[in-house]
C-alpha positions as CSV (number, residue, x, y, z in Angstrom):
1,X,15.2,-100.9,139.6
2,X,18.6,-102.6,139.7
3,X,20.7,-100.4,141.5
4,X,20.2,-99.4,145.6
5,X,19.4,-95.9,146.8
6,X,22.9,-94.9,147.3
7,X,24.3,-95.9,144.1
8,X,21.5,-94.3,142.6
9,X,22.3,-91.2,144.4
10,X,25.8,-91.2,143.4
11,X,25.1,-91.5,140.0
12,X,22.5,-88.9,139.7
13,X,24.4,-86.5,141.5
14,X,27.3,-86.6,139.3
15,X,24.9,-86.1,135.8
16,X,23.2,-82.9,137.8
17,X,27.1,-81.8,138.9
18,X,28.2,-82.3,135.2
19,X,25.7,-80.0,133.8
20,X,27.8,-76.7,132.1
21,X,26.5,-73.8,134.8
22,X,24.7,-72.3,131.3
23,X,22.7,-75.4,130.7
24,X,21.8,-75.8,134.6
25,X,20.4,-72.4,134.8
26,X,18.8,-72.5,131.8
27,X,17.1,-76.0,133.0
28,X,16.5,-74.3,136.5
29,X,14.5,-70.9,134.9
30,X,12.6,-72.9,132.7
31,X,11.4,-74.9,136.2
32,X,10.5,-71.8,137.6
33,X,8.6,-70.7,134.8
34,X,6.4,-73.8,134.9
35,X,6.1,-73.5,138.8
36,X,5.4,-69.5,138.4
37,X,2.3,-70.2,136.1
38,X,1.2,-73.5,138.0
39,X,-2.2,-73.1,139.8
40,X,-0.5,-74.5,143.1
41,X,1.5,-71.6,143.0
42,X,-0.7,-69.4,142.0
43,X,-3.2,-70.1,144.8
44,X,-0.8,-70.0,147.6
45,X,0.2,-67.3,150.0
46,X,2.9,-68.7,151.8
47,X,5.2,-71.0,149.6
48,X,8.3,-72.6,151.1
49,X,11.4,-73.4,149.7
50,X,15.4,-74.4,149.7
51,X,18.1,-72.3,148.7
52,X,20.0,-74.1,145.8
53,X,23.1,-76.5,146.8
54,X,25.2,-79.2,144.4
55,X,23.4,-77.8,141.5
56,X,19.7,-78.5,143.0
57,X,17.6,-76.5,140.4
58,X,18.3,-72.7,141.6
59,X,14.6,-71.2,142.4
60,X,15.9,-68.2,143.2
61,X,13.9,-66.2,140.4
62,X,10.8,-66.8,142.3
63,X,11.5,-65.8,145.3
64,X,10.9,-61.9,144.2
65,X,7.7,-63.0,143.1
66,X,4.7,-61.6,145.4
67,X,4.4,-64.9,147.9
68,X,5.9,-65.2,151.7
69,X,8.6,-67.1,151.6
70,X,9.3,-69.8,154.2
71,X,13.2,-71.7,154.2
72,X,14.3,-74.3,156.8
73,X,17.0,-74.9,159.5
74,X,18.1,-78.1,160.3
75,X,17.4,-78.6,164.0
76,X,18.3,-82.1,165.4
77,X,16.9,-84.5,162.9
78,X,14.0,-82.0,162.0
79,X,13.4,-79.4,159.8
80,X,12.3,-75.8,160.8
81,X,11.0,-73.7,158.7
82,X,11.4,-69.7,158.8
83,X,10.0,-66.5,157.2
84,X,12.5,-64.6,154.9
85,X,12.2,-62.1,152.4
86,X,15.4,-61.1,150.0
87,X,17.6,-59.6,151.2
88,X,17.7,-60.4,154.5
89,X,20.8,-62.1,156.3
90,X,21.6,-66.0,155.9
91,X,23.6,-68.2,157.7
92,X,25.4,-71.5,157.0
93,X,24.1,-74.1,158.6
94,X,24.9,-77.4,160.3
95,X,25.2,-78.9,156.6
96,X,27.0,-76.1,155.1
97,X,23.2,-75.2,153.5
98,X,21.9,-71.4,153.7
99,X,19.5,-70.8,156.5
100,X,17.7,-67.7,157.8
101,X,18.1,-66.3,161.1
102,X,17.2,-68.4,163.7
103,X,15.4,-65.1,164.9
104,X,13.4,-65.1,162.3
105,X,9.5,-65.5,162.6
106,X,9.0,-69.4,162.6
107,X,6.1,-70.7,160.0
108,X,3.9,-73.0,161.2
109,X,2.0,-75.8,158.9
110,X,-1.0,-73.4,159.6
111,X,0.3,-70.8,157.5
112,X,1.8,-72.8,154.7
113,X,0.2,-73.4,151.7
114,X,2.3,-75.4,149.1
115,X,6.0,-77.0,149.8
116,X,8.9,-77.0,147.1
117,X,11.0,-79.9,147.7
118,X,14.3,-80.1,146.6
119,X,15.2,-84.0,144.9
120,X,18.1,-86.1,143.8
121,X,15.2,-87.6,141.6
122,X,11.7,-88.4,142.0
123,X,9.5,-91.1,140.2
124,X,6.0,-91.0,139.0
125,X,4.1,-92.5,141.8
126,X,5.3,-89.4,143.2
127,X,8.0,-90.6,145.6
128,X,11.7,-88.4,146.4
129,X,15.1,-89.6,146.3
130,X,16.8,-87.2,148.6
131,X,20.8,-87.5,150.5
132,X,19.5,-89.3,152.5
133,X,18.8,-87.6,155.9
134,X,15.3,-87.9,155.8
135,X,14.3,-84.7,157.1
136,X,11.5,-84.3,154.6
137,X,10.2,-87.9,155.0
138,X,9.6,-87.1,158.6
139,X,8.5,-83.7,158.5
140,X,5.5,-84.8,155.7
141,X,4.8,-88.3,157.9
142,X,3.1,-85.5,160.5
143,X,-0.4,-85.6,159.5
144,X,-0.5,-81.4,159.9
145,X,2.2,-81.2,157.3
146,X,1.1,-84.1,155.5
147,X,-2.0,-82.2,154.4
148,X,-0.1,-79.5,152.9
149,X,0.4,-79.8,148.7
150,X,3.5,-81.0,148.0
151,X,5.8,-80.3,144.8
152,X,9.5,-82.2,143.9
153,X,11.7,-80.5,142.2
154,X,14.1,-82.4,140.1
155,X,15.4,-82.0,136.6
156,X,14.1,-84.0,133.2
157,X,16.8,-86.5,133.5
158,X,16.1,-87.6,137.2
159,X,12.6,-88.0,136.9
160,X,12.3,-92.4,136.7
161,X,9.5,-94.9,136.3
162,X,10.5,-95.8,139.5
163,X,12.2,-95.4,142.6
164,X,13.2,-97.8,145.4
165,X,11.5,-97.0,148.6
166,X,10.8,-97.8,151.8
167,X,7.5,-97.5,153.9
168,X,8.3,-94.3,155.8
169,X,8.9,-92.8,152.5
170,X,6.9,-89.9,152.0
171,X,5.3,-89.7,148.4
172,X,4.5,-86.2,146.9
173,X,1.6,-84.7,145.7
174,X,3.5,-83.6,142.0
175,X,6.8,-83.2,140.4
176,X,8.2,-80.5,138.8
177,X,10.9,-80.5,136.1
178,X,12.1,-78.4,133.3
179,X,9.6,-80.0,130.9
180,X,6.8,-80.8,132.9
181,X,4.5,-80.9,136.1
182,X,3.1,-84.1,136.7
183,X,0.7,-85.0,139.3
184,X,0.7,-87.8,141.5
């Protein structure tokens, strides 16, 4: 791969941000309809997710679907992941990202069955080119999360041969995309 991470970033970013809001949904319901019929999904309870931000592929369809629902706050450098249901209140967080109520009920790994993953891009060995922060990459480098089925969500364009990574990079158990599920 020729060019760094950030470069990388930058240029992906801008493809996903120059998407017409018509193709990005269209791209984003056709990911949820591969996730929706995927037998992760469909043998999990308790599913969690990220609300949609920079034109990351918009899941909200699913989230009316019959699963608990489990969304994160950024607390420190960690993630922490809440129960919400639609409808209830949000809040901008620390990154300008919706969160739920830090009142809501917390999820622990315990409960959790599969893990969406939002993704700049992701590659087929599996590993995630997120902004940066690397608040997944720690979270899923605990072994009780670690355990836990994880599935990137990227669109068709930002799925590579490969990624440049580094060893506290956390691969992913599949990736999802408008065309495809692939596992790891």
């Amino acid at each position: 791969m020729s060019l760094g991470k950030v470069e990388l970033r930058l240029k992906l970013l801008q493809q996903r941000e120059s998407l017409e809001p018509r193709v990005w949904q269209e791209k984003s319901n056709q990911i949820c309809s591969i996730l929706a019929t995927s037998s992760l999904m469909q043998k999990s309870k308790t599913i969690l997710a990220y609300f949609s931000t920079r034109f990351e592929p918009d899941l909200s369809s699913l989230f009316s679907l019959d699963y608990q629902w489990g969304f994160p706050r950024c607390v420190g450098k960690s993630l922490e992941w809440h129960l919400w249901k639609p409808g209830e209140k949000l809040e901008i967080g620390r990154y300008g990202l919706l969160e739920p109520s830090p009142n809501a009920p917390i999820l622990t790994s315990s409960l959790v069955d599969l893990i969406l993953v939002p993704s700049v891009a992701c590659d087929y060995q599996g590993y995630r080119l997120g902004y940066g922060g690397g608040f997944y990459d720690r979270l899923l480098a605990v072994p009780v999360w670690s355990s836990i089925p994880t599935i990137g969500i990227t669109f068709d364009f930002a799925l590579l041969p490969q990624l440049p990574y580094q060893e506290w990079d956390q691969p992913l158990k599949a990736i999802c995309t408008n065309n495809q599920l692939l596992f790891t």
